[in-house]
Structures are given as C-alpha cells and as structure tokens.
TINU-171702 format. One line per 3 residues: number of its first residue (from 1); their letters; for each residue z, x, y of C-alpha. Coordinates in steps of 0.001 Angstrom, whole numbers, plus 500000, padded with zeros to 6 digits. Example, Ala and Ser with C-alpha at 12.3 -4.5 7.8 and 13.67 -1.06 7.14 Angstrom:
2
1 = as = 507800,512300,495500; 507140,513670,498940
***
This chain:
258
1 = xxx = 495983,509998,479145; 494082,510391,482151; 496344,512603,484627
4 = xxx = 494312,511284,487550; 495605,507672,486372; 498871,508156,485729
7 = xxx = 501036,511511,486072; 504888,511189,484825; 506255,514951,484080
10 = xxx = 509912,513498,483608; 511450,513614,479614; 514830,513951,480819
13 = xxx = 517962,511114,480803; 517251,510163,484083; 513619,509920,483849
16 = xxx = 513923,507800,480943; 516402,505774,482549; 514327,504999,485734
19 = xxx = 511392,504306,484156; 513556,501356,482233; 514039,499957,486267
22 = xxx = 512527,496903,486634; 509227,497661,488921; 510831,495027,491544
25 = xxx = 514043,496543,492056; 513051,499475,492603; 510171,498411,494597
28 = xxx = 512508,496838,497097; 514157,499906,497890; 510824,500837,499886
31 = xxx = 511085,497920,502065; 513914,498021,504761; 513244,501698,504953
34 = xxx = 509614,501139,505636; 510964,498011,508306; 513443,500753,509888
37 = xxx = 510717,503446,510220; 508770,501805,513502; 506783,505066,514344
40 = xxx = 505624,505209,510789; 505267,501625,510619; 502544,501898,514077
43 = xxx = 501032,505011,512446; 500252,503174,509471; 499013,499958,511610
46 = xxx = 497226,502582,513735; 494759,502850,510353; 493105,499688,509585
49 = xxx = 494042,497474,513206; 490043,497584,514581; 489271,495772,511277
52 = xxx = 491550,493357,511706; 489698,489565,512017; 488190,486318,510997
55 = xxx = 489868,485540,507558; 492918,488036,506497; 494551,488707,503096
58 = xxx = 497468,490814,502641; 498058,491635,498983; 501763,492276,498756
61 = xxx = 503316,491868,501940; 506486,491995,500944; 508896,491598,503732
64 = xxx = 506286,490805,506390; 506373,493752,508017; 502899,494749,508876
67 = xxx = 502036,490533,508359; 503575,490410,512180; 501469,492847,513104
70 = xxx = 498266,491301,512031; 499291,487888,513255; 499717,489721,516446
73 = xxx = 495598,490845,516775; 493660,488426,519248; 490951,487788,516495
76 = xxx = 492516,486674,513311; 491646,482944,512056; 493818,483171,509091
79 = xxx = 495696,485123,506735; 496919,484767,503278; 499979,486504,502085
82 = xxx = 500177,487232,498306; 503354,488112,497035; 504846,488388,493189
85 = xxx = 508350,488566,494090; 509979,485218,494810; 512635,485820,497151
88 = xxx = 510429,488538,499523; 507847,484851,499065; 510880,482697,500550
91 = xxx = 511405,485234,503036; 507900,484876,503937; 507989,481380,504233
94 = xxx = 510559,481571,506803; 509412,484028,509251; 505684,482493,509081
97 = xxx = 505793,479314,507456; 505476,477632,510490; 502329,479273,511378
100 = xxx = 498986,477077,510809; 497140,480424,510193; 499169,481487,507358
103 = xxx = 499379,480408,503474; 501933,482216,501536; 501544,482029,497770
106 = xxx = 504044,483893,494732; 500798,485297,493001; 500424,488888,491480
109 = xxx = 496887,490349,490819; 494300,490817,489027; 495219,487192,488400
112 = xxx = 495744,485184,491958; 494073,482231,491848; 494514,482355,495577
115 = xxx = 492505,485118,495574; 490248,483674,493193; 489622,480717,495581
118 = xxx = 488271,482966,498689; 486112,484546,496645; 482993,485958,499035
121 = xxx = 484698,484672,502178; 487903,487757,503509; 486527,489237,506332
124 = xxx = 489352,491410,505598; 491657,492330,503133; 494970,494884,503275
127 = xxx = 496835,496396,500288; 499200,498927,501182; 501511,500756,498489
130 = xxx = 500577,498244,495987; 498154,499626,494101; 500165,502129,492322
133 = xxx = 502862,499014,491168; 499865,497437,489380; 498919,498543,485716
136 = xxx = 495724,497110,485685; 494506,498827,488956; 490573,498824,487798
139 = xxx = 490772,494706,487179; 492683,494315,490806; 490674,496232,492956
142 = xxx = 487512,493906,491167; 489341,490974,492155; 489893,492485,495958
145 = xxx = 486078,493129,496146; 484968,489938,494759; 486948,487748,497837
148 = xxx = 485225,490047,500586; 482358,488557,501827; 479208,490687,501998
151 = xxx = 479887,493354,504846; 483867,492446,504801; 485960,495505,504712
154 = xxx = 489170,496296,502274; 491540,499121,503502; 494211,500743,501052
157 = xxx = 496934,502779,501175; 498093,504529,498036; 500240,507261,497101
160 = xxx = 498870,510642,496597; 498353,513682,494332; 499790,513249,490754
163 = xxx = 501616,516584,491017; 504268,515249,493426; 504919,512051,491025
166 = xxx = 509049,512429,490862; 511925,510781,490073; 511725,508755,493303
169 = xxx = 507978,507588,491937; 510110,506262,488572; 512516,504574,491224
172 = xxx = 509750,502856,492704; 508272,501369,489826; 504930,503511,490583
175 = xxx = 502682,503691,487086; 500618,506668,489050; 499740,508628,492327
178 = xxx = 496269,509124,492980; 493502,511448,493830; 490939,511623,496010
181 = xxx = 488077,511607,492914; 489867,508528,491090; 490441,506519,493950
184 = xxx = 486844,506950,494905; 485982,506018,491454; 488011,502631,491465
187 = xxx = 486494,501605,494366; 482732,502166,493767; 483373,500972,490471
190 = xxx = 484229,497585,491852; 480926,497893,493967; 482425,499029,497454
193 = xxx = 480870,501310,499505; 483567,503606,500934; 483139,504447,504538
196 = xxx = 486050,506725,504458; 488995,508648,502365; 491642,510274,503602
199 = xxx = 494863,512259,503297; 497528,510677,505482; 501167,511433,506475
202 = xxx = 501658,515496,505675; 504621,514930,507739; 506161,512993,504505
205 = xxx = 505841,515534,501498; 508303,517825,501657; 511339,515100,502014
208 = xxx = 509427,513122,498487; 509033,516244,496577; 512612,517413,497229
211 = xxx = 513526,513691,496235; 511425,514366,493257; 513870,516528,491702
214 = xxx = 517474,515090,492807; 519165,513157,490312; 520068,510598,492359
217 = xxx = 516475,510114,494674; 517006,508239,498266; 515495,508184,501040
220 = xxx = 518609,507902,503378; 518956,506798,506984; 519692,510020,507928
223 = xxx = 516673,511331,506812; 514480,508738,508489; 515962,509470,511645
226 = xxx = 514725,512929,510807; 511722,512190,510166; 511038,509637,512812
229 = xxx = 511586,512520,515260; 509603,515145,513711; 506921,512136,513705
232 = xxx = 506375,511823,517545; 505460,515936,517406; 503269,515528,514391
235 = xxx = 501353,512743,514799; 499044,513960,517123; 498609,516747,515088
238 = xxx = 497028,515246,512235; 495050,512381,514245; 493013,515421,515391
241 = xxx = 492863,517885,512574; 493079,515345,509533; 495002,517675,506765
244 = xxx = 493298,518090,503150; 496948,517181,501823; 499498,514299,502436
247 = xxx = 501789,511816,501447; 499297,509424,501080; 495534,508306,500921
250 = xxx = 493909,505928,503061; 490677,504806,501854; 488218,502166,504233
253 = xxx = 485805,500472,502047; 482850,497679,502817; 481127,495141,500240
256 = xxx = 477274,495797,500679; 475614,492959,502502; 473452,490781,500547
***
C-alpha cells in the first residue's frame, strides 16, 4: 500500500483496538476542542476568508464552527452545509436553520446528491479535516471539483506527513495523513489548478506526536490552554517565514475557466 495514502505503523492491542472505533466517535472528539481553541479557530479562518463569496459549501461542518464564521463575511449568497452525522445535522439545523442562506443536508461524499445538484455553480467550497475521514478521497475531491464553477476556488485542510500518523490518528477515525506530492496529485487529478500548498500549524506537532505514542491519546484542556498561549507568540512567526513542516497542509485550488 501506498504510504503516501495511508500510513498506520500501530500492530499493538491498542492500535488494533482503535482502529475498531467507529470513525464518528472518534471524530467527535475533535470538535469541542477545535470550538474551545478560538486563536486556532481565527488562524485557521485567517486561511481561506478572502475567498469567501457568492455560493458557499462546507463539506463537513460538523458543529458549525467555522459555518458562523462564513455566514459572518459581507459577500456570501448562500451556503450549503453537508454533514454525515445526524445529530452534529440537528445541531446544525438549530443554530442556522432559520437562516434563508443556509440548506443543511445529512449527506456524506463522494455521493451527496446535494453536491451533485450544484454541480458547475460553488463559487466556493471548504473542507477542513475531512478529507482524511473519507476512504474514497480520489472520488470526493472529483465530486468537490465538479460543483465549482469554472474559476471557483476549493480550499482544504488536511492532516500532514504520514510519519506522525499515531494512536490519536486511530482515535480520530483518520484512514491517512498526507504529503505534499499526494495531495498535489489528488487535486490535479480532479482537474484543479493549485494556486498554493502549504505546511500549516508547526506550533501543533510536538503535543500530536507525543499523543502518538500514549496509550490513552487526548488532547486535554490543559493542554489547549497551553497551546493557545504559545499560539499568540507563534503565529506571527510562521505567517512570515511559512515552515517546510507542520501539523497540517493547506492547499488553495481553482477550476480552470472555460
């Protein structure tokens, strides 16, 4: 198997064990954490908010926490929140049901036919930590591409570098981390044109590596307190020097105009 596509070094007990975790439980776990982090949260709006406008999908929203963000943006006519799991899809409907601009549908891709429907019309589209939940990765990105319209852009936000796939990674329900060279290949594959690839969040590795190996991986409050700290030093570090390494990739692709 392809290392770049998938990279799971764990035989023991407890590998076994969490890779028999449903991908939505552990999945969750991401979730409040990500809600609680706010600096992190802005950092990662910070990425893709110029693009934001016209018609918006999210593909897995979960909880809605970057969805109130892009409902926030002056621009944005409406946006469509795809989300598998039905209770974070209730949750959904609460906070933004009421909203003209947004549809909310319990769809999973490649397959949305809500996705299917706005085929060659997203201005733009945002997947972030998704990608790596999804076993057909190659098939979803397609369907991502194919609902841009020509010149609409598609950001995502994956994890990173296969050697750092851990016990938290089994946790999560994540089939793979990726590199720079696969991710690139995914998306031209699906006909993008990538306008830029990143590394993102350097700040983040050590704590997920050291996770890696714990038998019992968390990421605690504690520790995002931590983190969140250390955040407001390093941030400006890496918006100016853009490390080769992080957490993370962020990748900004465009569908060629007819």
């Amino acid at each position: 198997m392809d290392a770049t596509k998938t990279y799971r070094p764990r035989t023991s007990r407890l590998a076994r064990r969490l890779r028999e975790t449903p991908t939505e439980d552990g999945g969750d776990l991401e979730l409040p954490n990500l809600r609680e982090a706010q600096r992190l949260s802005a950092w990662m709006h910070e990425q893709f908010r110029d693009f934001v406008g016209g018609a918006v999908v999210e593909v897995g929203p979960g909880i809605g926490t970057f969805s109130e963000r892009l409902l926030a943006g002056p621009d944005i006519a409406s946006l469509t929140l795809i989300e598998p799991r039905r209770a974070f899809v209730e949750a959904l409907a609460a906070s933004f049901g009421r909203d003209p601009r947004v549809t909310v549908v319990a769809e999973a891709l490649p397959g949305s036919p809500a996705l299917k429907a706005r085929a060659g019309s997203v201005d733009f589209l945002l997947c972030q930590n998704v990608l790596e939940h999804i076993e057909r990765e190659a098939e979803a990105v397609q369907a991502m591409a194919k609902a841009l319209r020509p010149g609409g852009r598609l950001t995502l936000l994956v994890p990173a570098h296969p050697r750092l796939y851990g016990n938290l990674d089994l946790l999560y329900g994540h089939h793979r981390r990726y590199t720079r060279e696969h991710l690139a290949e995914v998306l031209t594959d699906a006909g993008l044109t990538i306008e830029d690839l990143y590394s993102f969040n350097l700040l983040g590795v050590p704590g997920w590596w050291v996770n890696g190996w714990r038998r019992s991986p968390r990421i605690g409050e504690g520790a995002l307190r931590v983190y969140e700290a250390l955040l407001r030093m390093w941030q400006p570090i890496e918006r100016r020097h853009r490390p080769r390494w992080g957490l993370s990739l962020v990748a900004h692709a465009r569908k060629p105009s007819a």
